[in-house]
Each structure stands twice: as structure tokens, then as C-alpha cells.
C-alpha distance (Angstrom), angle and dihedral (degrees) to the residues before:
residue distance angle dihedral
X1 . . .
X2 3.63 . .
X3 3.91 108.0 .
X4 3.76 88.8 -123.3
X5 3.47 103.4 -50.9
X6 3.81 141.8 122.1
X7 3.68 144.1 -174.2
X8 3.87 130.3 -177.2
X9 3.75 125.1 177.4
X10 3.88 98.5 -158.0
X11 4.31 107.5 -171.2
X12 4.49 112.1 -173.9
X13 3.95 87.7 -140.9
X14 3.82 117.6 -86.0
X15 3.76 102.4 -169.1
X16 3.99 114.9 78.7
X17 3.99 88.8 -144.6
X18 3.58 95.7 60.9
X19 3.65 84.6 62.8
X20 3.67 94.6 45.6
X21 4.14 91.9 55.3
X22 3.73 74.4 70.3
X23 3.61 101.2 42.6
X24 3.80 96.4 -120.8
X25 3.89 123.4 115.0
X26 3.58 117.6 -120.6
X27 3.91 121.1 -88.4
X28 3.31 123.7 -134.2
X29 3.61 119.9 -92.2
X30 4.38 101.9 -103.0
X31 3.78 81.0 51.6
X32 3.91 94.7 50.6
X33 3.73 88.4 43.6
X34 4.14 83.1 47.7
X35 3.21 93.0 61.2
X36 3.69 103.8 38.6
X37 4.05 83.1 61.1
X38 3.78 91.4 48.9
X39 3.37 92.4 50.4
X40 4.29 91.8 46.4
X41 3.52 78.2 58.9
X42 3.23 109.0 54.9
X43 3.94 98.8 45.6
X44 3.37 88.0 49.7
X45 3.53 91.3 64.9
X46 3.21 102.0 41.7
X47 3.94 86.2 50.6
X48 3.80 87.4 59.7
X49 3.48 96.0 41.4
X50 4.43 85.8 89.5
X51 3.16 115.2 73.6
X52 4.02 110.3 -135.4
X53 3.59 93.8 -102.8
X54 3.85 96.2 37.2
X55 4.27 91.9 108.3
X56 3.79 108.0 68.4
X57 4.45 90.9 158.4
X58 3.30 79.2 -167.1
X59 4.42 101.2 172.9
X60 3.37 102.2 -172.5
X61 3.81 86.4 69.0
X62 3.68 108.8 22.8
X63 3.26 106.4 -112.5
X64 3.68 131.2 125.4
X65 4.38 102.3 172.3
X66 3.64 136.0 36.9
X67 4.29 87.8 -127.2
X68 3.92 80.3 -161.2
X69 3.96 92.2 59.6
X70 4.32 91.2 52.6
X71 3.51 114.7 90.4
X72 3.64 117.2 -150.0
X73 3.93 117.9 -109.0
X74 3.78 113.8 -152.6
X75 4.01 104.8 176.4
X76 3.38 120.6 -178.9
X77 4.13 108.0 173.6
X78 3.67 123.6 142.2
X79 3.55 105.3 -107.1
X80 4.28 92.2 38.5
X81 3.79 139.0 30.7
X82 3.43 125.4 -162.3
X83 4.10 143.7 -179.2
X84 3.56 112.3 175.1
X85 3.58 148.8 141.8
């Protein structure tokens, strides 16, 4: 689809009332900018977590992921928490 290549425009929030949809006040901006980086963090290892060859979707068989080819991601941070595989 893409040829390799990637691009994500990641924005911490800068209106107050998209917070309050929510019903949270607005942090201040290091902490936004704390969690954006968290968050970077933890999809990028969850991204890594497949190996390249980890999706067979093979449909003859039924199966979609080499389970032996996904690493599991235990992420602990303190803005996000995380078990997956």
C-alpha cells in the first residue's frame, strides 16, 4: 500500500474542550508532550512485536499469524499499560 513508508502527525491536545468532552481538565503542556512520547513508545513496540513474516492469512487453513513470530509486549509506563501479543 505504501511502498514502505509511513507518516503520523501526532498533536498532545491544544484545546481545553476536547478534554472536557471527556471530563478531564487540561494538562499542562510538558505533561501532554509526556504522554505523547509514552505513547510513541508504546506503539512502537507493539509494532515490532511481529516479526515480518508473522501474517501468513493463509484461508485454506485458518490462520492469519505465526503466534510463534509475536513477541509479547508487557508495558508498564505511567500514563499507559499494556499486555499484548
Amino acid at each position: 500500500l505504501s511502498g514502505g513508508r509511513i507518516a503520523w502527525n501526532i498533536v498532545g491536545s491544544y484545546s481545553p474542550s476536547e478534554f472536557a468532552a471527556y471530563g478531564q481538565k487540561m494538562p499542562d503542556r510538558s505533561i501532554r508532550y509526556e504522554r505523547i512520547a509514552e505513547y510513541v513508545d508504546l506503539f512502537c513496540q507493539l509494532w515490532d512485536s511481529w516479526q515480518p513474516d508473522a501474517v501468513v492469512a493463509d484461508r485454506a487453513t485458518g490462520i492469519y499469524a505465526h503466534p510463534e513470530k509475536i513477541r509479547e509486549v508487557n508495558f508498564d509506563g505511567k500514563h499507559f499499560r499494556c499486555r499484548a501479543r
